[in-house]
C-alpha positions as CSV (number, residue, x, y, z in Angstrom):
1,X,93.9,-38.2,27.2
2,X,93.8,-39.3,23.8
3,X,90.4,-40.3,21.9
4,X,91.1,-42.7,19.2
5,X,89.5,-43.7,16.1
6,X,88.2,-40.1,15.7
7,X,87.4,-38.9,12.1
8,X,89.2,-36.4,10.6
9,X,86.0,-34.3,9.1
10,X,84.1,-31.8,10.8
11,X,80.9,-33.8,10.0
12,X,82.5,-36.7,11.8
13,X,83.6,-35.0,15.0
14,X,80.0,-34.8,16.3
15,X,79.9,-38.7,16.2
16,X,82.7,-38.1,19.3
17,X,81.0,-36.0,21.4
18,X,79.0,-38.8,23.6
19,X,82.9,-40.2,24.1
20,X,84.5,-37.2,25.0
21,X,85.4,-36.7,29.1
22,X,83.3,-34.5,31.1
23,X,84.3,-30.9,30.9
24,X,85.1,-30.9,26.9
25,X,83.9,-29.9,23.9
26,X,84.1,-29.8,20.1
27,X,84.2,-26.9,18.1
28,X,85.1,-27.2,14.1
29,X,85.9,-23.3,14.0
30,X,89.7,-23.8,15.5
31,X,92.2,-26.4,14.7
32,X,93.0,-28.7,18.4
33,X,95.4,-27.2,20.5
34,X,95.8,-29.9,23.1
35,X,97.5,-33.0,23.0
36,X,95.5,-36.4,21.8
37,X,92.8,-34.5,19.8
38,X,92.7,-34.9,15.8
39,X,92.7,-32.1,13.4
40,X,90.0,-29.8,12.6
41,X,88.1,-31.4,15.5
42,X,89.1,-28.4,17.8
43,X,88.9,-30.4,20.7
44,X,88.8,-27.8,24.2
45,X,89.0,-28.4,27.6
46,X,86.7,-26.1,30.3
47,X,88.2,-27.3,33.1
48,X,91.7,-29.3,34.2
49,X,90.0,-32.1,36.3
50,X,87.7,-34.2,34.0
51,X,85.7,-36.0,36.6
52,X,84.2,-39.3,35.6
53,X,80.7,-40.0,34.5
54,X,79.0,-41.3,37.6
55,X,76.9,-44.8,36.9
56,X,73.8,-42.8,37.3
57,X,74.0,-40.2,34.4
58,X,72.9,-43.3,32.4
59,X,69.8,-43.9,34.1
60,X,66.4,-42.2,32.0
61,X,65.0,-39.6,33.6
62,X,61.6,-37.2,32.7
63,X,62.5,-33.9,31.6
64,X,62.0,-31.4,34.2
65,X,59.4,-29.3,32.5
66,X,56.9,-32.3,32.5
67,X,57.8,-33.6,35.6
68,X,56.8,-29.5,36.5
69,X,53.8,-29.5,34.7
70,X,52.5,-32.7,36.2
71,X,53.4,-31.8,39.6
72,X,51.4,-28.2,38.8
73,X,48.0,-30.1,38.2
74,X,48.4,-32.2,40.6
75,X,48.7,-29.2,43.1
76,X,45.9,-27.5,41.5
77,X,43.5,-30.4,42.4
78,X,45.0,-30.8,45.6
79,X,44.6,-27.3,46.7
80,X,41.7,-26.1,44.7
81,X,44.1,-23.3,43.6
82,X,43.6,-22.2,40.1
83,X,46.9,-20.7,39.9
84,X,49.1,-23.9,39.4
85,X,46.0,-24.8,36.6
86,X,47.1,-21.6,34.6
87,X,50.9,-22.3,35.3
88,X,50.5,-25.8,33.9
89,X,48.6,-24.5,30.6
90,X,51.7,-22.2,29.9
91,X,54.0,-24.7,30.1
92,X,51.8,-26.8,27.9
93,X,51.1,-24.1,25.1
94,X,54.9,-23.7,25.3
95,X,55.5,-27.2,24.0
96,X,52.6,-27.1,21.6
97,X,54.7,-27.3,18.2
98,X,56.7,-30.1,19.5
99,X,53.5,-31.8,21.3
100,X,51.8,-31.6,18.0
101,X,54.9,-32.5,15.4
102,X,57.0,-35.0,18.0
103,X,54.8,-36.3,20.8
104,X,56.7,-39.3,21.3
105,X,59.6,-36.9,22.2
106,X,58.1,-36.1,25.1
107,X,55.8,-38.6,26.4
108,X,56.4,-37.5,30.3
109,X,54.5,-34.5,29.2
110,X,51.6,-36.2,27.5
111,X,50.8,-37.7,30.7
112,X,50.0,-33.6,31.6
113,X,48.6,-33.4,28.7
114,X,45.4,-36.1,29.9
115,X,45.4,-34.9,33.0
116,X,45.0,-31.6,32.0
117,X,42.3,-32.4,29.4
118,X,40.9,-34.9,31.5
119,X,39.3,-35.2,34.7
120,X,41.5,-36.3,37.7
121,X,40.8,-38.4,40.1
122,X,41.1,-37.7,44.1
123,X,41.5,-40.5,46.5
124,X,41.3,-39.5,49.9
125,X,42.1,-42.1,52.5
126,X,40.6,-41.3,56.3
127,X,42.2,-43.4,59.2
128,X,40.9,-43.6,62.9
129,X,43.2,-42.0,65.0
130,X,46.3,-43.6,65.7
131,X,45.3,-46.4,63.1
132,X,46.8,-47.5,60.0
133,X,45.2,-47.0,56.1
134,X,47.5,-49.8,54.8
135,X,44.9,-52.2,53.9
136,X,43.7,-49.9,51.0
137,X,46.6,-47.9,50.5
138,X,48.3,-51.4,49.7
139,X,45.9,-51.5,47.1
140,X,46.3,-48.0,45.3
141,X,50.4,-48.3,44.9
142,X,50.9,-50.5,42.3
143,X,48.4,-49.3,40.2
144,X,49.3,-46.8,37.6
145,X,47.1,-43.7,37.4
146,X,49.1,-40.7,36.3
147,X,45.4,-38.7,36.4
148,X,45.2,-39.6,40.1
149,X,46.2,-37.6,43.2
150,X,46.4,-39.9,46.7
151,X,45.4,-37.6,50.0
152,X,46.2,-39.4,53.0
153,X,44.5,-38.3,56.3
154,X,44.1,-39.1,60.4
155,X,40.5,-38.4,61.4
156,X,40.8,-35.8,64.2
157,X,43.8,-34.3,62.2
158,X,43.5,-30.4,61.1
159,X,43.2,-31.2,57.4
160,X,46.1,-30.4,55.2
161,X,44.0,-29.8,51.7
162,X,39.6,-28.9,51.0
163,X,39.9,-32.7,50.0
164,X,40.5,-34.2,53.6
165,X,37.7,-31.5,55.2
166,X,34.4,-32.9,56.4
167,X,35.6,-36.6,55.4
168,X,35.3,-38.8,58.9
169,X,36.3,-42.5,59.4
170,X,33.5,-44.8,58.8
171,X,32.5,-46.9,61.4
172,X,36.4,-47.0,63.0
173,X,37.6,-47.9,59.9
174,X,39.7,-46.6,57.0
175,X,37.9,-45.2,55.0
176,X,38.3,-44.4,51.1
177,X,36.5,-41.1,49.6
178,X,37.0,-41.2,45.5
179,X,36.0,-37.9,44.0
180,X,36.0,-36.0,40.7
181,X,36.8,-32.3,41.4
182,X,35.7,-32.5,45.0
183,X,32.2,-34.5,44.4
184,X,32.7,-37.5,46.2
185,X,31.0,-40.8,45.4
186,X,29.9,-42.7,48.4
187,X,32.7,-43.9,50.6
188,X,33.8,-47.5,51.1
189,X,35.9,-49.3,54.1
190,X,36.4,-53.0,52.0
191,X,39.4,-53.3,49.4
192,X,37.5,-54.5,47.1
193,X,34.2,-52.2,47.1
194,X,37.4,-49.5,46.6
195,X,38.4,-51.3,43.9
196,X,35.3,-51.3,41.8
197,X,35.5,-47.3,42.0
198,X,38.9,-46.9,40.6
């Protein structure tokens, strides 16, 4: 497979790198060696099948380590344990010199960044038994709160998390406890009394 148009210099070969199949590489230290790569780009080849680059691999993604420390604080206030707190900070302090020189390289991470400085929010939404929370969990999903963890529980249910204990249904009705580190203010049952506490 041949790559055309490819400049002769070292400094030039790096420009080729995003067109070069999957599986090769450049180096500048050895002249090319296989057929269809220019001089002094040293062109290699890992492997013999060079698969194509599904549609996919172009889509944006968050880099893992924020998507990790996110998901860390958002444990911690689910669970109450401190553990994924102090995980999340040594992720963070790892980043610092690039936080503090390049934030908007990693803007995923800032969003751990306010959560971890800030205070999160805790939604917990209670439904009767055999009932649906739709009504107000319509509400909370196309809202975007990246300092905000969403506990959804039956009433009846052995709670899965300290957030959904002690937390009935109101009157038969879903019912939506919004809390700050586990102090709750009063709960609602109407969209838009919910609302006004978000």
């Amino acid at each position: 497979m041949g790559i055309s148009g490819a400049p002769a210099g070292t400094r030039g070969c790096s420009r080729i790198m995003p067109f070069l199949p999957r599986g090769w590489s450049i180096s500048s230290r050895r002249p090319a060696s296989r057929a269809g790569c220019r001089p002094r780009c040293g062109c290699t080849r890992r492997s013999r099948a060079a698969s194509p680059i599904p549609p996919e691999a172009s889509i944006a993604r968050p880099p893992g380590n924020s998507v990790a420390a996110l998901t860390l604080l958002r444990l911690e206030a689910i669970t109450s344990e401190s553990t994924y707190r102090e995980q999340a900070e040594k992720l963070l302090s790892s980043f610092g010199a690039l936080l503090a020189g390049a934030p908007a390289a990693l803007g995923e991470m800032l969003l751990a960044v306010d959560f971890f400085l800030g205070e999160a929010r805790e939604v917990v939404l209670v439904r009767p038994r055999g009932s649906s929370d739709a009504l107000l969990l319509d509400l909370l999903r196309p809202r975007f709160a990246p300092s905000q963890v969403l506990i959804r529980h039956e009433d009846g249910a052995p709670p899965a998390t300290p957030l959904a204990r002690d937390r009935p249904a109101q009157g038969g009705r879903t019912t939506a406890y919004v809390c700050v580190r586990g102090a709750c203010k009063l709960p609602v049952t109407e969209p838009a009394d919910l609302e006004n506490l978000l």
